[in-house]
C-alpha positions in Angstrom: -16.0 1.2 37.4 -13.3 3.6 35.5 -10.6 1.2 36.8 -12.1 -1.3 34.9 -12.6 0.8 31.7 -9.1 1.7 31.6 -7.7 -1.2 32.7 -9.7 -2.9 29.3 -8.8 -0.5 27.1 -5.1 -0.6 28.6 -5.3 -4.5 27.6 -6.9 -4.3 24.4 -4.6 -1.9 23.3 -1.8 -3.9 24.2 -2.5 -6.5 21.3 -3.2 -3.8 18.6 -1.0 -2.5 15.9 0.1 1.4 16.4 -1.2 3.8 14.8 0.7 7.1 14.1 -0.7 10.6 13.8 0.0 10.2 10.2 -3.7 9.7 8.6 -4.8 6.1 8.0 -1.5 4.7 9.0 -1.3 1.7 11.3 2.3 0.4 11.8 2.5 -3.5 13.0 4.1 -4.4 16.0 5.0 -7.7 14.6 6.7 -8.2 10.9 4.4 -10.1 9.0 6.0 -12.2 6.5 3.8 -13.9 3.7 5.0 -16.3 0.9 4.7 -16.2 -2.8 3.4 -12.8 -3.5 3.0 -12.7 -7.2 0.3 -10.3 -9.3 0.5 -9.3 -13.3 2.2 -6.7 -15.1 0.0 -4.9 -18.0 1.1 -7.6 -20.7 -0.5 -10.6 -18.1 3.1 -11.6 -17.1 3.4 -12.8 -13.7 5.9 -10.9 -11.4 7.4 -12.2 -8.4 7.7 -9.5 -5.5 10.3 -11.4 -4.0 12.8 -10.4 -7.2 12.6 -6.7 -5.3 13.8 -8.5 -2.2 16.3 -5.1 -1.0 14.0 -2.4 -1.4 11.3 -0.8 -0.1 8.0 -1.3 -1.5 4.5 -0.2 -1.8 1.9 -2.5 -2.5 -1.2 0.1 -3.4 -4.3 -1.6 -3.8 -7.4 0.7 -6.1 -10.0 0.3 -8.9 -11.0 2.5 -11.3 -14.6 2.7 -9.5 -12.9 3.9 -6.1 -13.5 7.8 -5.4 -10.8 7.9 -2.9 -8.4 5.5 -4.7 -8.6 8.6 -7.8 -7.9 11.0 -5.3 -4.9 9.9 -3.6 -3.0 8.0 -7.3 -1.7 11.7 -8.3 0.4 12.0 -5.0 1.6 8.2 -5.6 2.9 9.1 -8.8 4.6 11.6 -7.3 6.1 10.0 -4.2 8.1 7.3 -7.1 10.3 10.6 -8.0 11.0 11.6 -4.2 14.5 12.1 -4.3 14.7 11.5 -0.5 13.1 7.7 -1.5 15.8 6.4 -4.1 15.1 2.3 -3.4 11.2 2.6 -3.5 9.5 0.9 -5.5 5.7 1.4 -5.9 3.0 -1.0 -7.7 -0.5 -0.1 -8.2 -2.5 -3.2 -8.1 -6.0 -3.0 -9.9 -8.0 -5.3 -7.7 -11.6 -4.1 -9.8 -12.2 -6.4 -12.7 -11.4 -3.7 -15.2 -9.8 -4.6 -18.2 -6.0 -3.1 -19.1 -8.2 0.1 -21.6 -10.4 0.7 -18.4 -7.6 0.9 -16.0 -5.3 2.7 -18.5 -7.8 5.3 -19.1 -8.0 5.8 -15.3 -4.3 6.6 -15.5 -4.5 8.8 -18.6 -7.1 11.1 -17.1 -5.2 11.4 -13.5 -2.3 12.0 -16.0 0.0 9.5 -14.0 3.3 9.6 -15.6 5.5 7.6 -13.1 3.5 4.4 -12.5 3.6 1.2 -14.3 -0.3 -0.8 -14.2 -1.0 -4.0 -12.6 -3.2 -6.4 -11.5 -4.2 -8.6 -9.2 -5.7 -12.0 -10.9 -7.6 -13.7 -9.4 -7.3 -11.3 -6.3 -5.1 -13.8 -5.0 -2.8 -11.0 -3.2 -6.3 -9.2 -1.3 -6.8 -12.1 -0.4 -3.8 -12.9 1.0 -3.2 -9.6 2.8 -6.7 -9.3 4.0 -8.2 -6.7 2.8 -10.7 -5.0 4.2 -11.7 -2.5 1.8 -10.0 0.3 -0.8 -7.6 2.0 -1.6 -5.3 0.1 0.9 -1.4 0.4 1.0 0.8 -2.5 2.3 4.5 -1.1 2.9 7.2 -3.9 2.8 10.7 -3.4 3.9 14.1 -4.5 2.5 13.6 -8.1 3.4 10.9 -8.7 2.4 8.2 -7.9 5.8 4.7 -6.0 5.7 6.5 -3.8 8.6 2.6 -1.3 7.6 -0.4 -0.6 5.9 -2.3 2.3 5.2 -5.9 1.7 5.5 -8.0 4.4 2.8 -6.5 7.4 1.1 -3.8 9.4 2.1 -1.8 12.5 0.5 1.3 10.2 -0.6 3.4 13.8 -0.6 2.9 14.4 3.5 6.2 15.9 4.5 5.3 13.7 7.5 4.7 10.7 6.1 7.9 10.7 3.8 10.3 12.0 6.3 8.7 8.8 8.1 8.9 6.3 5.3 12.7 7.5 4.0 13.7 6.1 7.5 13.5 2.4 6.2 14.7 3.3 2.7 
């Protein structure tokens, strides 16, 4: 009987994405490309993540209504000015249905200096990546690949985690 335990946790784990000891971080065994990836800036024009093709990217996912999304925004804002991380480039997607004097409130009382607002209308890109819940992270390399997500909060400003991100910057 613990033959076939192991032997079916052995092959389910074989399929699954890793996870790290870094909180909340699974990293995919397979690149996962997806196609037109567009969201909205604060003025309601339409950005095209594939102008950032070259760098690396952090597609965080929040609303103003998320506990843990509030928590973990301060260390984002901080992890755009990591010196270690010149070619990152971060956007904070509102997925809620807050309005741009909701959501830049929310940013005024975390006192988030670094990060630009956007949004995701009509949750086309939670859609697309499958979201399960927030706050969720989606980490895409230089060309272009979800190469990892983190799934809930994390502390952004883990010596870990950025000595682990800076190697695909």
């Amino acid at each position: 009987m613990r033959f076939l335990i192991i032997f079916i946790f052995l092959l389910s784990n074989s399929f699954a994405d890793e996870v790290t000891d870094i909180k909340n971080l699974v990293i995919n065994k397979n690149l996962k490309k997806y196609d037109n990836l567009t969201f909205l800036n604060a003025k309601k024009e339409q950005l095209d993540l594939s102008d950032y093709h070259g760098n690396l990217i952090i597609l965080n996912f929040w609303a103003t209504w998320c506990a843990p999304c509030k928590e973990e925004m301060p260390s984002l804002d901080l992890l755009q000015l990591n010196k270690n991380l010149k070619n990152l480039k971060i956007f904070p997607i509102n997925v809620g249905t807050d309005n741009i004097e909701k959501a830049s409130n929310f940013f005024n009382e975390l006192k988030i200096q670094n990060l630009k607002l956007y949004f995701d209308s009509p949750t086309t890109l939670a859609k697309k990546f499958k979201l399960r819940g927030i706050p969720t992270s989606i980490l895409i390399n230089k060309d272009g690949l979800e190469f990892a997500r983190i799934i809930g909060s994390i502390d952004f400003e883990d010596e870990n985690f950025i000595e682990w991100l800076s190697s695909y910057d």
